[in-house]
C-alpha positions in Angstrom: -122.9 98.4 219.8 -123.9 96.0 222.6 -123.0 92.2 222.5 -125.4 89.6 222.5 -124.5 87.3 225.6 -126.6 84.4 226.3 -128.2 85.4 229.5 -126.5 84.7 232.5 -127.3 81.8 234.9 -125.7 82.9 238.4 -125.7 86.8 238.9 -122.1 87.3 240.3 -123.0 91.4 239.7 -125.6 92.8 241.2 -127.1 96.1 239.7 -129.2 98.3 242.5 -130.6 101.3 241.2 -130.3 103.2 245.2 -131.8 106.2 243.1 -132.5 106.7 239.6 -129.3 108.6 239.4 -127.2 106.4 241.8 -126.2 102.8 241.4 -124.2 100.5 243.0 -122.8 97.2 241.5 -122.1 94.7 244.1 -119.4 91.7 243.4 -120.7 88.5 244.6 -118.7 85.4 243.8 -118.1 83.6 247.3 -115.8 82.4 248.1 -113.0 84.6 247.0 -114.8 86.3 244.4 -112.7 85.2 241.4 -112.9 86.7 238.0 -113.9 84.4 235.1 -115.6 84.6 232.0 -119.2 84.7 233.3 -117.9 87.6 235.5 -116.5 89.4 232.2 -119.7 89.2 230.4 -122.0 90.7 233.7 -119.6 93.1 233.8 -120.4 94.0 230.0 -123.9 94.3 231.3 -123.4 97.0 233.2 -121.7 99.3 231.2 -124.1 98.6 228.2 -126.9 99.6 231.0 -124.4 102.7 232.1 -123.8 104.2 228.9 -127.4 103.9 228.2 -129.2 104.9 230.8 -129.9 108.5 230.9 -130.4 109.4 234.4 -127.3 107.3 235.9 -125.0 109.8 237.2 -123.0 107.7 239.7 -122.1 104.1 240.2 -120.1 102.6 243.1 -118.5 99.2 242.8 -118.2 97.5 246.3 -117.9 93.4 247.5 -120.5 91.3 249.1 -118.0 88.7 249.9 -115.6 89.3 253.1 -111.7 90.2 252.7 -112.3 90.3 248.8 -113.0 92.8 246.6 -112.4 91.8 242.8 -109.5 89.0 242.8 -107.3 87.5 240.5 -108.9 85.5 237.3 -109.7 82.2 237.5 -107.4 80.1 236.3 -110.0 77.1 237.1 -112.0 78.4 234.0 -111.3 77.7 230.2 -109.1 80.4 228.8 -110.6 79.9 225.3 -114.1 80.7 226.9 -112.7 84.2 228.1 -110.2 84.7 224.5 -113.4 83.6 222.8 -115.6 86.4 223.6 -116.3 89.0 220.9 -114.0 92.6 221.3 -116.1 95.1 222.6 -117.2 98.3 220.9 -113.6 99.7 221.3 -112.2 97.4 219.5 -110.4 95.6 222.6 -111.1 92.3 224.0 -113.9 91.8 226.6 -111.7 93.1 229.7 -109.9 95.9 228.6 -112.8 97.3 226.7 -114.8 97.0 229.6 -112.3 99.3 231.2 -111.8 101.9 229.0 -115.4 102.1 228.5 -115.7 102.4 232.1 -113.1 105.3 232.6 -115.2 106.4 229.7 -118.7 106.5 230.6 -120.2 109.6 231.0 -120.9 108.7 234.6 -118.3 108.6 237.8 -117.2 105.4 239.1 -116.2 105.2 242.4 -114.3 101.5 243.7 -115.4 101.2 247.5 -112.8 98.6 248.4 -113.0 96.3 251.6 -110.5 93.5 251.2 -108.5 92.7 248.4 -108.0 94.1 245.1 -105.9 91.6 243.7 -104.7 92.0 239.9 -108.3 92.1 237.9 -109.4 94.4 241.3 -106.6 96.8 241.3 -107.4 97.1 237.4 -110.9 97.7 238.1 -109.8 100.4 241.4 -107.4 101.9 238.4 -110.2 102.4 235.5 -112.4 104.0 238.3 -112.6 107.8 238.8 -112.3 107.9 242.5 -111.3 105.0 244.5 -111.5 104.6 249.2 -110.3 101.9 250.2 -111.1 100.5 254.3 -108.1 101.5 256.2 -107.8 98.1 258.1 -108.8 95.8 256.0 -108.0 97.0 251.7 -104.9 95.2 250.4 -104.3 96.3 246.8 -101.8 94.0 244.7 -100.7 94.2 240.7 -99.1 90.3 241.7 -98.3 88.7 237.8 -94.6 89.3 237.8 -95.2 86.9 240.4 -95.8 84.1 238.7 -93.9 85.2 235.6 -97.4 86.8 234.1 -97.6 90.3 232.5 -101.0 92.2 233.7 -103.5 92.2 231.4 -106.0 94.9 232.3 -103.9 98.0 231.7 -101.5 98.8 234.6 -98.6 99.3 233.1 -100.5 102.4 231.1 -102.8 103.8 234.1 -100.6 103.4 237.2 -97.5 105.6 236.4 -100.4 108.6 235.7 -101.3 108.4 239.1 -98.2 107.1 241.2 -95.3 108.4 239.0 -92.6 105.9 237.2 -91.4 104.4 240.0 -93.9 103.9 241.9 -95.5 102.1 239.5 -92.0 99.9 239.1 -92.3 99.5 242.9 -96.2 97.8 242.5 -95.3 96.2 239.6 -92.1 94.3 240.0 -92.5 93.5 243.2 -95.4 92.2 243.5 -96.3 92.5 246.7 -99.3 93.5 248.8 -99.9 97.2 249.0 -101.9 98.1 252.4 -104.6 101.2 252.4 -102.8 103.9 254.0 -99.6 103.1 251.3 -101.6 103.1 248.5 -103.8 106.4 249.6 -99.6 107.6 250.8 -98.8 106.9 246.8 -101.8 107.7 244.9 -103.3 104.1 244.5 -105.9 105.3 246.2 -108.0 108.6 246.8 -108.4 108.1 250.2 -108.0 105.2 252.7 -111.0 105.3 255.5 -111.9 104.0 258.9 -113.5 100.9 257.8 -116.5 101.7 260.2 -116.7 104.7 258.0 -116.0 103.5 255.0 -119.6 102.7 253.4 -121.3 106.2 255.2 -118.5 108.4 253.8 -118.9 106.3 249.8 -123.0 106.9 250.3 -122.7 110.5 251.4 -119.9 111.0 247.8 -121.8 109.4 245.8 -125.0 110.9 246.9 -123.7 114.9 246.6 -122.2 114.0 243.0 -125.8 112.3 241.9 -127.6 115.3 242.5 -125.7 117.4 239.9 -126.4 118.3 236.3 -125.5 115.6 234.1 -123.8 117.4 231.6 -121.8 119.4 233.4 -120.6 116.0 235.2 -120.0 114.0 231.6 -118.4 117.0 229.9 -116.5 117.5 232.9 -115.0 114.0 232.9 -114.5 114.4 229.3 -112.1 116.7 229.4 -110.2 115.8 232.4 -110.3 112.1 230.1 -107.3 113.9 228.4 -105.0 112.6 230.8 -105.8 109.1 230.1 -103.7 106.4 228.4 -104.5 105.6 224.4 -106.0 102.2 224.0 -103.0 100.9 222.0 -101.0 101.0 225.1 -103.9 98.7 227.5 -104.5 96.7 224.2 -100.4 96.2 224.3 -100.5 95.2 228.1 -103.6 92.5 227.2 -101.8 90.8 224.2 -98.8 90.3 226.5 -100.7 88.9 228.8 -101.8 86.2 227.0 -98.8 85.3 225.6 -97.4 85.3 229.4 -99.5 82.6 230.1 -98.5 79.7 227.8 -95.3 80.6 228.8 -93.7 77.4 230.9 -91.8 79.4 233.6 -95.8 81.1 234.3 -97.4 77.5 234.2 -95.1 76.3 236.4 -95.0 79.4 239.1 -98.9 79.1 239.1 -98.8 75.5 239.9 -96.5 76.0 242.7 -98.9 78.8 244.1 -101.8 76.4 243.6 -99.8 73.7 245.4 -99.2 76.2 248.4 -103.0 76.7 248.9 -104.1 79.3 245.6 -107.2 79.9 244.5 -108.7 78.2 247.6 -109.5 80.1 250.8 -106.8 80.2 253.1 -103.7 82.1 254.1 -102.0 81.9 250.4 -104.7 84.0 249.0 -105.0 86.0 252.4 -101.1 87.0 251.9 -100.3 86.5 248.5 -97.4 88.9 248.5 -95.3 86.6 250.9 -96.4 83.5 249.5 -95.0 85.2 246.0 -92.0 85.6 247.8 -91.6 82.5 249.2 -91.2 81.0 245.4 -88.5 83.0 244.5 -86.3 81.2 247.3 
């Protein structure tokens, strides 16, 4: 089933078809490419085109904006216009089902991360196959305990598979900012990269993966897909989300980070982790 969207105004993904069976998707909301509605339905988009699309054997998600990769959500737009939106084929709501279709599709995603990936863009690096992130210059962050906000796009389910328990209590609780060569030291991340090798190395992957068979690649994936969490558990994490955010200890956290220079370029949203900490005291 694919949802009728009225057509988009401002293209904040870009789809590039490098080959027929290599695509990249390229986040471009500038200035710290926040995630809001309009984001949520490109993003349906292209996995409607990826589960479709018969020759598409790889896609690689990467940032056209500097020191961002995915952010936060935008807590400038209308929550109604994102709780609003139809559930997806799965069943979820627009974001999660967006992700499980992703870790789904019968085509490997690869997160090519410069900047941060901050809440929505570590959910995104987690429902990805394979994930390199620049060495100097990734900063994942899982930061809603924060601000007295649960995560809504499935953390709590995806990162103790690949960072263990604890770990994942570590990310989690603390919300703090998680460099490259910690997260690849964890699990976060595949790898962490020389950022001047970064986008060569992603190519070259993606490349040598796109010009295998198919079906040996979906059926593959669909087995190792064993390992992944059952929906109930990211539809869990997404309906305690939203009742996190009505929530006045949340509301009023968020408006201190927004009166400390949030959501606006600058160092607050440069280092969110401190600034996170700095509201505790």
């Amino acid at each position: 089933m694919t949802l009728a969207y009225a057509p988009s105004t401002t293209r904040q993904l870009r789809l590039t078809r490098q080959t027929a069976n290599y695509w990249r998707v390229t986040i471009d909301n500038p200035p710290i490419n926040v995630m809001g509605p309009e984001m949520v339905k490109q993003f349906h988009e292209v996995i409607d085109a990826l589960e479709s699309d018969e020759h598409v054997r790889v896609v690689v998600f990467d940032s056209a904006v500097e020191d961002y990769f995915l952010n936060h959500s935008d807590f400038h737009a209308k929550l109604e216009d994102l709780t609003g939106l139809p559930a997806g084929p799965t069943g979820l709501p627009v974001w999660p089902d967006f992700l499980v279709r992703l870790s789904r599709a019968p085509v490997v995603s690869i997160a090519l991360i410069r900047g941060r990936a901050t809440g929505n863009g570590s959910e995104l690096t987690l429902a990805c196959d394979m994930s390199f992130a620049s060495r100097e210059k990734a900063i994942l962050s899982q930061w809603e305990v924060g601000v007295g906000l649960v995560a809504g796009g499935g953390p709590m389910a995806r990162l103790p598979h690949l960072v263990g328990r604890n770990r994942a209590m570590e990310v989690l609780l603390t919300s703090d900012d998680i460099n490259a060569e910690r997260a690849e030291a964890y699990g976060y991340v595949n790898r962490a990269i020389a950022d001047a090798d970064l986008d060569e190395y992603v190519d070259a992957l993606a490349n040598r993966i796109a010009g295998f068979d198919k079906w040996a690649i979906a059926n593959t994936k669909r087995l190792v897909n064993t390992s992944l969490p059952p929906d109930v558990e990211i539809g869990a994490g997404w309906d305690t989300c939203m009742a996190s955010i009505g929530r006045p200890v949340a509301q009023t956290r968020i408006k201190a980070l927004m009166d400390l220079g949030f959501h606006s370029p600058g160092d607050a949203e440069n280092r969110l982790g401190y600034y996170l900490g700095q509201l505790s005291r």
